[in-house]
C-alpha positions in Angstrom: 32.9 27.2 -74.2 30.8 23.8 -74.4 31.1 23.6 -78.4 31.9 20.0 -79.4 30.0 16.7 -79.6 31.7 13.7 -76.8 31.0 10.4 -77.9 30.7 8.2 -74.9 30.4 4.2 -75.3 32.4 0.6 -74.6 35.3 -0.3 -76.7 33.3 -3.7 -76.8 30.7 -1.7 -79.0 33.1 0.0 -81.6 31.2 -1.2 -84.4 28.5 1.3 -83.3 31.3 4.2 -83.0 32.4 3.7 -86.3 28.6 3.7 -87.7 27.6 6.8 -86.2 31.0 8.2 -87.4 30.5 7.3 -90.8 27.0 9.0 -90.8 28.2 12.2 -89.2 31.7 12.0 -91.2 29.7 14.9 -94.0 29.3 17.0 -91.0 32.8 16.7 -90.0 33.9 17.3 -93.4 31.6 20.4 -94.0 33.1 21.5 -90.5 29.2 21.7 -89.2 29.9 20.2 -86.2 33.2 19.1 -84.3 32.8 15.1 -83.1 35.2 13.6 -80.2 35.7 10.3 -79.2 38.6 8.6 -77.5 40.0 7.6 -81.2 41.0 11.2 -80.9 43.9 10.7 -79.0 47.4 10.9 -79.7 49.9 8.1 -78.9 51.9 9.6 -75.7 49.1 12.1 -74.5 47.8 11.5 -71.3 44.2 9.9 -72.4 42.7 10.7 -68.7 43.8 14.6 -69.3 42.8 14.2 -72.4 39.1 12.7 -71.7 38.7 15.0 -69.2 39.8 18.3 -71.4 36.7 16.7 -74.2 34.1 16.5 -71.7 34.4 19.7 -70.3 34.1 20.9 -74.1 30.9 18.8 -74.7 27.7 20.5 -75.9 25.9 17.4 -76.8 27.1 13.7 -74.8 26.1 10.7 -77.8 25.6 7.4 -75.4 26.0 4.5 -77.3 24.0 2.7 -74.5 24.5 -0.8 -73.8 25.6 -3.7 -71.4 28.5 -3.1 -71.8 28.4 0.4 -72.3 26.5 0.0 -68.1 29.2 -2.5 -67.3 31.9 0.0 -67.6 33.6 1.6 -64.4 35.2 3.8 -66.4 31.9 5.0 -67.8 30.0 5.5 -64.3 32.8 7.0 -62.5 34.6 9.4 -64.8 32.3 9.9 -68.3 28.5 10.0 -66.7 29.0 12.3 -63.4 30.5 15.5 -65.4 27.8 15.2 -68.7 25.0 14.4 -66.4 26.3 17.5 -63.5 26.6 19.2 -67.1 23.3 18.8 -68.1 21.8 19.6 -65.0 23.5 23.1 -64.5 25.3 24.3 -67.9 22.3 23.0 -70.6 24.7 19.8 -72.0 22.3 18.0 -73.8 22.2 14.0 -73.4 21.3 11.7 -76.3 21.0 8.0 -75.5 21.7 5.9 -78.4 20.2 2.1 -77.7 22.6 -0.2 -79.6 21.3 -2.8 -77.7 19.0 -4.0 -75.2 20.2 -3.2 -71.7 19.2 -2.4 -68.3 19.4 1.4 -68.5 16.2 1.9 -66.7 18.4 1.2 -63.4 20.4 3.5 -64.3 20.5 7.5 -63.8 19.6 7.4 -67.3 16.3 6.5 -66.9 15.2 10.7 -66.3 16.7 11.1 -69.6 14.4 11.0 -72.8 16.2 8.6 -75.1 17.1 9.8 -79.0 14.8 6.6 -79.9 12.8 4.1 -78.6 14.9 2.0 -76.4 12.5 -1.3 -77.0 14.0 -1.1 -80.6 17.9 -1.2 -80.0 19.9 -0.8 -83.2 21.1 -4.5 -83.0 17.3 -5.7 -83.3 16.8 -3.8 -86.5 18.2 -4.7 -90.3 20.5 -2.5 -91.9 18.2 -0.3 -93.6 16.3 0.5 -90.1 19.9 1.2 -88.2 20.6 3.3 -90.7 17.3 5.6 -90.7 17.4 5.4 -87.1 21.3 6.9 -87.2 19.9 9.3 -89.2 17.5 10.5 -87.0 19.7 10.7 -84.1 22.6 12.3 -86.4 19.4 15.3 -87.3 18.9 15.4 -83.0 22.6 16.4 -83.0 22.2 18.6 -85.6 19.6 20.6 -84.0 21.3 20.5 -80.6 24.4 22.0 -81.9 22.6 24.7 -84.1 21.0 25.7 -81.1 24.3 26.0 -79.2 25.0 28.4 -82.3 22.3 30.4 -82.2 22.5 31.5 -78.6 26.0 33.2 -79.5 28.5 29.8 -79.2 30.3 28.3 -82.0 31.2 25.1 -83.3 
C-alpha cells in the first residue's frame, strides 16, 4: 500500500530538507501524515534496501528540485525511474519543489506541473516568501495524502 510521503533531493541542498521538515514536523506529530527521507535510516541498514523499500511505499514524491538535485546519478538512475513509472501506472503523485533555479525543463520533469512557479525558486525569495510558499506546498501534500485516504488507503 503506497501510504507515505518520499522526500527526494541532494545532500548539497539539506538546508531545504530540514525546512520542509520543520513545516511538516505538526503533521508528523499529529500522525496526519508519515514523511521519509534518507535521514530515516539506521546506522548498519542497507540504505539501497532501505531507499528502495520507501519508494515503493510513496504516495506522494516531494522533489526538492535543483542543480544539484539534476546533477545527481543517484537521483536519475534509482529515485526518478520508480516515482515517475509510479505516477504513470499506480496514481503516485509528483510535487516539484524549486529550491533553486535549474534546468529542469531538460528534464523528464518538464510533463510534470510544478507545486509552484519554478521562475520563483525558494532561494530567490526572503524568508517570509519561502515560508508561505512551504506552506502552500505542505497544504498540496496535505490534499494528496487525504485523497489517498479517502479512496480506502491509510496513512
Amino acid at each position: 500500500m503506497r501510504s507515505e510521503i518520499f522526500v527526494s533531493y541532494s545532500h548539497l541542498d539539506k538546508e531545504w530538507l530540514e525546512k520542509l521538515q520543520t513545516m511538516l514536523r505538526p503533521w508528523v506529530r499529529q500522525k496526519k501524515i508519515v514523511l521519509w527521507d534518507d535521514t530515516h535510516i539506521q546506522p548498519s541498514k542497507p540504505w539501497r534496501d532501505e531507499i528502495a523499500a520507501a519508494l515503493a511505499r510513496a504516495r506522494v514524491a516531494v522533489l526538492l528540485v535543483s542543480p544539484h538535485f539534476l546533477a545527481s546519478d543517484f537521483i536519475a538512475e534509482h529515485e526518478l525511474p520508480p516515482l515517475l513509472e509510479a505516477a504513470a501506472k499506480e496514481g503516485l503523485v509528483i510535487l516539484q519543489l524549486h529550491v533553486s533555479a535549474s534546468l529542469y525543463r531538460e528534464t523528464e520533469l518538464e510533463a510534470y506541473q510544478a507545486a509552484h512557479d519554478p521562475a520563483r525558486p525558494l532561494d530567490a525569495l526572503p524568508p517570509a516568501e519561502q515560508n508561505k510558499v512551504l506552506v502552500d506546498v505542505c497544504q498540496k501534500i496535505k490534499a494528496a495524502t487525504a485523497a489517498q485516504n479517502s479512496s480506502g488507503g491509510g496513512v
